[in-house]
N, C-alpha and C positions, 0 to 999 in steps of 0.2 A: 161381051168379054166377061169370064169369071175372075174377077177381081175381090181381093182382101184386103183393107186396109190394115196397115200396124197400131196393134192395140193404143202402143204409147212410144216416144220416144225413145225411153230408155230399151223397152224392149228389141229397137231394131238394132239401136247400139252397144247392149250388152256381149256381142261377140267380139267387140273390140279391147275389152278387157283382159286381163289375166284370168284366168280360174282359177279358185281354189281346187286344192289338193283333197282326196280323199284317201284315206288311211291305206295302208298296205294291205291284201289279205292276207289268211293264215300261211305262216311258213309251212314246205311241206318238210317231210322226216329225208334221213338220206335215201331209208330206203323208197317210199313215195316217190321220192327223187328220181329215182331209180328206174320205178315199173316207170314211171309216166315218159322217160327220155326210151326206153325200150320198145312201150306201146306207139309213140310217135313214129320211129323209125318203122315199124310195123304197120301201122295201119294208114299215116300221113306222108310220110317221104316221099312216096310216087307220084303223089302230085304237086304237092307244097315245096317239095325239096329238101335235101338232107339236113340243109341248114336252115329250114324255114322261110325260105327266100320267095316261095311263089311261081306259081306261073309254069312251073316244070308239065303240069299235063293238066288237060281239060278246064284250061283258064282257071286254076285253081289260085287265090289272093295270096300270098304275103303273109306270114303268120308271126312279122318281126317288125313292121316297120311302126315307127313311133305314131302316127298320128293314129294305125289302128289299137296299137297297143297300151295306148294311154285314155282311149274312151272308153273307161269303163268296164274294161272286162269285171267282171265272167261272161257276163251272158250271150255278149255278141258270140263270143266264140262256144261255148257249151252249149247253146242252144242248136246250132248247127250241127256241131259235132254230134249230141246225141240223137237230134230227129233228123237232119240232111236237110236238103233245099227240093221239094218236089218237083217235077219239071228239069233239074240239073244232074251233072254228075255225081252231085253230094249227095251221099248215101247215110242213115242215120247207122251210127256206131253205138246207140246204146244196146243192151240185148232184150230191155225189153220190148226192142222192134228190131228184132231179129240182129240186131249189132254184135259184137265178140266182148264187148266194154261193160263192165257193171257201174254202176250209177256213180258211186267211191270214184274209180279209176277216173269216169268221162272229167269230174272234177279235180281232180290231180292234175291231169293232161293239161288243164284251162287253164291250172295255176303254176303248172310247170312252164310252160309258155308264154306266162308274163314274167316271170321269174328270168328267165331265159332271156328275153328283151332286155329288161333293167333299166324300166322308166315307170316314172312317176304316172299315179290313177289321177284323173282329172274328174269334176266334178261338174255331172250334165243333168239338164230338166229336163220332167217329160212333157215340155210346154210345146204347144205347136210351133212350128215355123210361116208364119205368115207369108202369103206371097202372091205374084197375079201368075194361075195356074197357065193362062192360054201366053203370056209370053215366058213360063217356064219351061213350055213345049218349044217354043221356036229354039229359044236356048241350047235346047237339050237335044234334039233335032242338029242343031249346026256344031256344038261341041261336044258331045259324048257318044252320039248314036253308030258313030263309026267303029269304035270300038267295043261299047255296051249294047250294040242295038238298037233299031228303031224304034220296038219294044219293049227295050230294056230283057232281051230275051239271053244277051252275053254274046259276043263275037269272040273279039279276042280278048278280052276284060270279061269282066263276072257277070252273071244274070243278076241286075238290081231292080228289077220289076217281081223278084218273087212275090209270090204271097205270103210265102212263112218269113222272110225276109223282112219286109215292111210289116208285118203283124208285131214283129219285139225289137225291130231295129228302132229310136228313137227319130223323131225331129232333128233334133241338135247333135246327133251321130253319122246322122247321111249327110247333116251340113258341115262340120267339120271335115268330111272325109273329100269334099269337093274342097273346101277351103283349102285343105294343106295336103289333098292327095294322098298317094302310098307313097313312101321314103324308098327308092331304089327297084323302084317298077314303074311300066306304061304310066302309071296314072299320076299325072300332073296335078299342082296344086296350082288352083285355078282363083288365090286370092290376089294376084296380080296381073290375073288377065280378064276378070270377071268383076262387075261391080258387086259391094254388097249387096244391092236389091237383087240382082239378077241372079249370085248364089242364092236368094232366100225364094225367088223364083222357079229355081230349078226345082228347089227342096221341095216347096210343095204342090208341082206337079209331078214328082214322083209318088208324095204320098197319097194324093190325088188318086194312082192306081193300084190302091191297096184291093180294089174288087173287081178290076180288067178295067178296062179300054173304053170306059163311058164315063161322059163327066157328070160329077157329083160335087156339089159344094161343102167342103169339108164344114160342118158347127159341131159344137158339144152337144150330143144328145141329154134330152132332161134324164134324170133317175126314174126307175120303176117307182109308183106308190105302191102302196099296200096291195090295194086294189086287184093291181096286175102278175103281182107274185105268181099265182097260180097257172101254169099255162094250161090248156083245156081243160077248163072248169066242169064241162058237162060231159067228158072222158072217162073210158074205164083206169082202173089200176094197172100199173105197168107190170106186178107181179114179178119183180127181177127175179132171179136166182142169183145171187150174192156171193161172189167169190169170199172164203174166210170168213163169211156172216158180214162183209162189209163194202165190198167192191164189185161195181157194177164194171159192164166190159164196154169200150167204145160203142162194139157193133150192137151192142143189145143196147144201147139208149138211142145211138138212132134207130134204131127200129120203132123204139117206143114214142121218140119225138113223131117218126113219119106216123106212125099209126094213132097218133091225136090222143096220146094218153095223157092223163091226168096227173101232175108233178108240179114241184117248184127246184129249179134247176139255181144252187149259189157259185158264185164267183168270188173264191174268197181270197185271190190277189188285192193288189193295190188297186181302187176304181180308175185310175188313170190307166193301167193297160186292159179295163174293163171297156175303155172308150177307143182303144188302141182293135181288141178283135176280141169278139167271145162267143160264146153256143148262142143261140137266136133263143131270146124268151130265160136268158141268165139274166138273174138280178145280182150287181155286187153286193159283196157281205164280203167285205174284209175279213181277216183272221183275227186280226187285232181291236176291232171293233167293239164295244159295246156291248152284248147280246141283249139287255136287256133295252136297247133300242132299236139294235139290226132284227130281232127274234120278232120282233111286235107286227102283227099282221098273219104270220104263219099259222093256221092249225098244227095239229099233232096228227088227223086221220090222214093226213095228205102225203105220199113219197118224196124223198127229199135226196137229190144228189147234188153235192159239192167238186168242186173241182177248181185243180190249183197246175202250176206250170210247173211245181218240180222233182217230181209230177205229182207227188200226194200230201208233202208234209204240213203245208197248209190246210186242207181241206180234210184232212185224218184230226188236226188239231180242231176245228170247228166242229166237225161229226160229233167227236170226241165230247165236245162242252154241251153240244145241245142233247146227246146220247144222255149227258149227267142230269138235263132237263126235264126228261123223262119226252125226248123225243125219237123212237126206237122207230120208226121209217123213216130212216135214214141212209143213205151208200157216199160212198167215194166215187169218182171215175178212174178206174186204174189205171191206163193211160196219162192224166193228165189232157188239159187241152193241146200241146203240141205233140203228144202223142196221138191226139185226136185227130189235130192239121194232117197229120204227116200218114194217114192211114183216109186221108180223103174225105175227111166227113165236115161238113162247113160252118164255116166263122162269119162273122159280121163284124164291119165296123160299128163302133158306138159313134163316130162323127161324122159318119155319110148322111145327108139329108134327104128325104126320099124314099131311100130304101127300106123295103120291110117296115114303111110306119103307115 
C-alpha cells in the first residue's frame, strides 16, 4: 500500500479553521465591464449558461458557485480559459492559440466573473495534501467515479484527471472543492459524508495522476545544482531564429530538446509550481530572485531560454536583467509553458519519484 504519513498535526487539522481573506483584485472600468459581460455571453453561455450556472452543455462547471469562486481565482479560471483542457470540450480562448480573446480581455473575463459572484478570495497553499493514495482510489471509485469517471475522464461532471488541470490546480483547491462541492449543481459537498482523512485521500490520489494511470509516489524533488543547469553538455547549438530578436517558438525548442542540443532551459515562476509540472531538464529561477545567486553556475557561451505561465511577463523580466549582464544568448518561450501543455509538447512532475531521475 502507498501510504503518506501527515507531516504534523497541525497540518491535517488546519482545514478545520477559518481562512484568511485575500485582498480583492483590480476593479475592472465600466467599460471592461462591459467587453467582459459581452465576451461571456459570446463565447461562454453555451455551455456555462447565461447566468453562469453550469452544466448547460458538454458537463461544463459552474462559473458562480461560492466554494469555486472564493479559491483563489484568477487562475483556476484564466488558465483554462485561455489554454482549454486537452482531451475535453474546453477549447483555449486566447488567440495566441488560435482563441478570439487577447491576453487584456482573457483577464477581464476572470475578473468579471468573480466580480459577478461577489464573495470573498480565500487564502490557499501550495502545500501538498497528504494522504494513502491506494485507499483514495477505493474512495474515489465508490463516490465520484459515477459521475467524474473511473478515470476521472468526466461523465456527467467535469474531467478531473486532466493533465493541464492537475498541473496549476492546487492541493488545497481540489480539496476544498470535495469538501464544500459546487453550490447549486450535481456535485455535493462531501464534508459531512466523507471523513477528513479520506477527503485528504481522495486528494492525493488524484494528484497521484498528474502523469496517467501508474502509481508514483509523490516527494519533493531535490533542486538542480550548478552542475546540472546545462542540458546536453556535449550537444550542438540550437541556433534558434528568434522571433523580435527574442522569442523562441514551442515547436522549435522541442525540436531542439528532442535533437539533444545544448541549452539551459529557466523556470522563472514560483519553485513550488516548478514541482507542480515543468519542461524536463528546467531549472527554477524565479523572477524575483537574486541573480546574483540564481545566475551563478551559468556560462554566457551557452543558449538560454526562460519561460513563464503568463505566458511571458516573467521570463521577458529575467531575459531582461541577465540581457543587462551581458548575457545576449538568451530567448523567451512565446507560448509560455501552458501554451506549451496545450499544443502537446510534455511536462513533468517535479514530485513524482522515479520518473525521469
Amino acid at each position: 500500500m502507498i501510504c503518506i504519513a501527515f507531516s504534523s498535526f497541525l497540518s491535517h487539522t488546519a482545514f478545520a479553521f477559518d481562512r484568511e481573506l485575500r485582498s480583492p483584485p483590480r476593479k475592472l472600468t465600466t467599460e471592461q465591464a462591459r467587453v467582459a459581460a459581452n465576451n461571456y455571453q459570446k463565447y461562454c453561455a453555451l455551455c456555462h449558461g447565461e447566468n453562469r450556472e453550469g452544466h448547460k452543455n458538454d458537463h461544463a462547471p459552474s462559473l458562480r458557485s461560492k466554494s469555486l469562486m472564493e479559491s483563489g481565482i484568477a487562475h483556476q479560471i484564466l488558465r483554462p480559459m485561455q489554454y482549454g483542457r486537452v482531451g475535453t470540450a474546453m477549447g483555449g480562448y486566447l488567440d495566441e492559440v488560435g482563441g478570439p480573446m487577447t491576453l487584456a480581455e482573457t483577464w477581464d473575463l476572470t475578473y468579471w466573473l468573480f466580480e459577478q459572484a461577489g464573495y470573498d478570495r480565500l487564502k490557499f497553499s501550495t502545500n501538498p495534501v497528504l494522504g494513502d493514495i491506494k485507499r483514495g482510489e477505493v474512495v474515489y471509485q465508490k463516490e465520484c467515479a459515477s459521475c467524474h469517471g473511473s478515470k476521472g475522464e468526466g461523465v456527467t461532471g467535469p474531467a478531473i484527471m486532466n493533465p493541464s488541470a492537475l498541473a496549476h490546480n492546487t492541493d488545497e483547491f481540489i480539496r476544498h472543492a470535495i469538501e464544500n462541492g459546487r453550490q447549486n449543481t450535481p456535485m455535493v459537498a462531501f464534508k459531512d459524508k466523507l471523513s477528513s482523512a479520506d477527503i485528504d485521500n481522495i486528494t492525493a490520489f488524484l494528484r497521484s495522476k498528474s502523469l496517467g494511470w501508474s502509481d508514483e509516489t509523490p516527494v519533493l524533488k531535490a533542486l538542480p545544482s550548478p552542475e546540472d543547469y546545462i542540458i546536453n553538455k556535449q550537444g550542438d547549438d540550437p541556433n534558434f531564429d528568434l522571433k523580435n530578436g527574442m522569442y523562441v517558438l514551442s515547436k522549435d525548442l522541442n525540436a531542439a530538446l528532442n535533437a539533444n542540443k545544448r541549452m539551459v532551459l529557466l523556470d522563472t515562476r514560483v519553485t513550488s509550481v516548478w514541482q507542480t509540472a515543468h519542461i524536463e531538464g528546467a531549472i527554477p529561477f524565479p523572477y524575483y530572485a537574486d541573480l546574483d545567486e540564481t545566475v551563478a553556475g551559468i556560462p554566457k557561451d551557452v543558449q538560454i531560454v526562460a519561460y513563464c505561465s503568463c505566458p511571458r511577463a516573467a521570463a521577458d523580466h529575467t531575459i531582461n536583467r541577465l540581457r543587462q549582464r551581458g548575457y545576449t544568448r538568451t530567448a523567451v518561450l512565446w507560448e509560455g509553458i501552458f501554451g506549451w501543455m496545450n499544443q502537446g509538447f510534455p511536462v513533468r512532475r517535479g514530485d513524482i519519484e522515479g520518473v525521469n531521475d
